[in-house]
C-alpha positions, -999 to +999 in steps of 0.1 A: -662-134+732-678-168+718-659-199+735-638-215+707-643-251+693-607-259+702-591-262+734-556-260+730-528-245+714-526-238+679-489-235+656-497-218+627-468-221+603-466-192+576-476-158+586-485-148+555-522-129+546-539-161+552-518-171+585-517-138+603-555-140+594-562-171+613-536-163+637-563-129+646-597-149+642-584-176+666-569-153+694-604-136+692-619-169+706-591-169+731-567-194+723-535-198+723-515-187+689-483-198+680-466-182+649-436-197+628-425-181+593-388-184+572-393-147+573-383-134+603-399-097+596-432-112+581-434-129+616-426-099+638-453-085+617-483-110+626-468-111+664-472-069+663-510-071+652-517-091+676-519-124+655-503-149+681-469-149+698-435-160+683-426-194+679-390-206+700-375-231+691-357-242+725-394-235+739-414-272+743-448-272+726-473-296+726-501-283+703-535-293+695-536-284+663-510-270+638-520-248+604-494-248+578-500-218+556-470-225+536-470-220+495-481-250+473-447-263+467-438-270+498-470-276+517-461-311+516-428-310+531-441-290+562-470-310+566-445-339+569-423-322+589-454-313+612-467-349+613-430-358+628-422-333+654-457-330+671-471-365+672-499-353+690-512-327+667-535-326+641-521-315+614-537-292+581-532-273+548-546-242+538-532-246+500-558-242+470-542-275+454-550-307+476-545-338+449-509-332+446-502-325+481-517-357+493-501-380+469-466-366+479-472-375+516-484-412+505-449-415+487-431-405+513-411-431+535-402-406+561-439-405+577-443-428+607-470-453+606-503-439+610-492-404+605-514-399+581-545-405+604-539-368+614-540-350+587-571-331+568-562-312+536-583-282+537-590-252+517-601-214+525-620-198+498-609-162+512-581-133+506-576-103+496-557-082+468-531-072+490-510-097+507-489-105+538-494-098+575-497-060+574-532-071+553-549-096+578-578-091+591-594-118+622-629-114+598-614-125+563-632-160+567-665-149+578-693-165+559-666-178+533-662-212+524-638-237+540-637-268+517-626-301+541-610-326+521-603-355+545-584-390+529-590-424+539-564-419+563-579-393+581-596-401+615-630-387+628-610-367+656-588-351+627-616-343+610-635-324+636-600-308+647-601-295+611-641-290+610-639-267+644-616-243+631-635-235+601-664-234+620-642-210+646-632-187+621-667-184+612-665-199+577-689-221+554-677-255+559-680-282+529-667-313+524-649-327+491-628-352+483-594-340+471-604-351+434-636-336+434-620-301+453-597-299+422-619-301+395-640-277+414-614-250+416-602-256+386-637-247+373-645-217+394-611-202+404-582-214+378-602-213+346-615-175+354-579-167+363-567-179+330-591-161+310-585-130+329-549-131+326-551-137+287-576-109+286-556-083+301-526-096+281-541-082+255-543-050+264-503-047+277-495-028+237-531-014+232-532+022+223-542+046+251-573+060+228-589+025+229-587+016+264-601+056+275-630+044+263-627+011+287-660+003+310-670-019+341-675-051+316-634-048+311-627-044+348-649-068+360-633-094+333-598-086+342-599-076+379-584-106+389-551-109+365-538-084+389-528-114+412-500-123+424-476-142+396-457-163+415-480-175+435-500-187+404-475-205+387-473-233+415-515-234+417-521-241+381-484-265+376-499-282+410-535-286+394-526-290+354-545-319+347-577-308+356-577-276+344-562-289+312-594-311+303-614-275+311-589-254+287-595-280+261-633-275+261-622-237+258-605-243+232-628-264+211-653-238+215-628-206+203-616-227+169-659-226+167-660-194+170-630-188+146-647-209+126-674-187+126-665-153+125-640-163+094-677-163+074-698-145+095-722-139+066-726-179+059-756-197+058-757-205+100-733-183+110-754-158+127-773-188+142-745-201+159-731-170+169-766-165+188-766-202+202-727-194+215-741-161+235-773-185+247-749-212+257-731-181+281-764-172+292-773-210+302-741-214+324-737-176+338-776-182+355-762-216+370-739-191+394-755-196+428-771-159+438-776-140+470-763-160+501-754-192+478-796-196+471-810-204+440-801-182+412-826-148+409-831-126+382-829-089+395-835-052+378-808-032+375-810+013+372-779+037+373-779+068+391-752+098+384-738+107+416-717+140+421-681+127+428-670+141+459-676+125+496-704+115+509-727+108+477-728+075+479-735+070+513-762+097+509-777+077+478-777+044+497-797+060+530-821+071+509-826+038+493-831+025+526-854+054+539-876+043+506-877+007+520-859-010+492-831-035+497-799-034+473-791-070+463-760-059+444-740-025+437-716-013+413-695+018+405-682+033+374-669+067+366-678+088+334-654+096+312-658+131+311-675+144+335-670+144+373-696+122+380-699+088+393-725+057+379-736+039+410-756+004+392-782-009+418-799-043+416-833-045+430-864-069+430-879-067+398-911-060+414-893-029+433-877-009+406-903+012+392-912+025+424-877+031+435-870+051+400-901+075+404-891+079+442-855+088+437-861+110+409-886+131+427-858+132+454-836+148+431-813+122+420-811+115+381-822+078+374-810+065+340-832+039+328 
């Protein structure tokens, strides 16, 4: 067990997927997990999996630190309410917003003096499909990022309060201020959430003969707009601003496009239909690549695999027995056969090699 960064008790208030998660990576280190949720059953939950103990109230607790993994709406409220009854205790958010949560607890007359001093707004980048306790895992953090987002008010100790139990949950801490976290999110989480959603609206009346023929571009586009409704209305009402000046840019380039495609045989048409695509091209290479380096370009070969246990596992060994690493992997299934398309990225300077070696092992290589 690696000693923690913290050294006292911790009050985690929500046991949610995120809560009960934190709850399990910090009673891993050894410390002392308190858990408090509206939901009496979601608690008893996290307390069963061994995410921390149950909170009572007639019990006195002095934390170190206290976690409110409470919704959006009302991360404010709790944080306040934190700030009040444990004087003593840093206090933090987990919610994706942290603008709007801030600015309530400056407009609020209820705080005491100097409250504010130990508070950090903070934000995992981590979760899961599923949700609640029953899907918490103690590793959901590992090698994730944990954005800080400190305010004037926040003092050095609340900040390294904050800072150690990223670091204690084995995340990727960085440091934004709450602005600059906003507009980030809003970039690379709300905007693709949007798109995916209006995507896969699309296909809610779509004949069944149309989406048969469906692939892993249309999954990989609208995997996400499977999340979780509610929980999305309060992220993007808490963040509109900023990801209105983003869906304005999107929509200055779809009237283009429009435009565009009204006349696609017009002088310039094709040319700007081109210069779209290369403008997709220019920001999709800006993504960060393997272990947040700089951005590679890698070769790509599918291989059918037989689809029944053990195939892919088999495929992978073999792979490694050749002495090539797989930088990325993706599945797909044919439509009419009962095989599977395994999509391996490689080195560029690997592939040719690895194609002539699996196909003289028997597997067939489609290049």
């Amino acid at each position: 067990m690696n000693p923690s960064h913290l050294s006292g008790a911790v009050l985690v208030l929500g046991s949610g997927l995120l809560g009960a998660s934190i709850g399990l990576g910090l009673r891993a280190r050894g410390l002392d997990v308190v858990l408090s949720d509206p939901s009496p059953s979601a608690q008893a939950v996290a307390v069963d999996i061994g995410a921390g103990r149950a909170f009572v109230p007639a019990q006195e607790l002095h934390p170190e630190l206290v976690v409110v993994a409470a919704p959006p709406d009302v991360s404010a409220q709790v944080v306040a309410g934190a700030l009040t009854q444990y004087p003593s205790a840093v206090v933090v958010d987990i919610a994706s917003v942290k603008g709007a949560i801030l600015a309530q607890l400056e407009a609020m007359d209820s705080l005491a003096p100097g409250a504010l001093a130990r508070y950090v707004g903070t934000h995992p980048m981590a979760g899961r499909e599923r949700s609640g306790p029953v899907a918490a895992r103690g590793e959901l953090f590992n090698s994730m990022p944990w954005v800080l987002c400190p305010s004037e008010f926040s003092s050095a100790h609340a900040i390294k309060v904050a800072h150690s139990l990223a670091i204690d949950l084995d995340a990727v801490v960085f440091r934004f201020t709450a602005e600059e976290h906003d507009a980030a999110v809003a970039l690379v989480s709300h905007l693709p959430q949007v798109m995916a959603s209006l995507v896969a609206s699309r296909l809610a009346e779509s004949p069944s003969a149309a989406l048969s023929l469906s692939g892993n571009g249309l999954r990989d586009v609208t995997r996400i707009a499977a999340s979780d409704p509610a929980l999305w209305v309060q992220i993007l009402g808490a963040n509109a601003p900023k990801l209105l000046e983003i869906m304005q840019g999107v929509r200055t380039d779809l009237d283009r496009l429009i435009n565009t495609l009204s006349a696609p045989t017009a002088p310039g048409a094709r040319l700007d239909l081109a210069q779209l695509m290369t403008e997709g091209n220019e920001g999709q290479s800006r993504i960060p690549g393997k272990h947040g380096g700089p951005p590679q370009q890698y070769s790509w070969l599918t291989v059918l695999v037989d689809d029944k246990p053990g195939q892919i596992a088999k495929l992978l060994t073999e792979i490694g027995e050749i002495g090539v690493n797989v930088e990325d992997l993706r599945m797909d299934h044919s439509a009419g056969l009962q095989v599977g398309m395994v999509e391996i990225s490689v080195l560029p300077a690997k592939r040719v090699a690895l194609v002539e070696e699996l196909t003289a092992r028997g597997w067939k290589v489609l290049q």
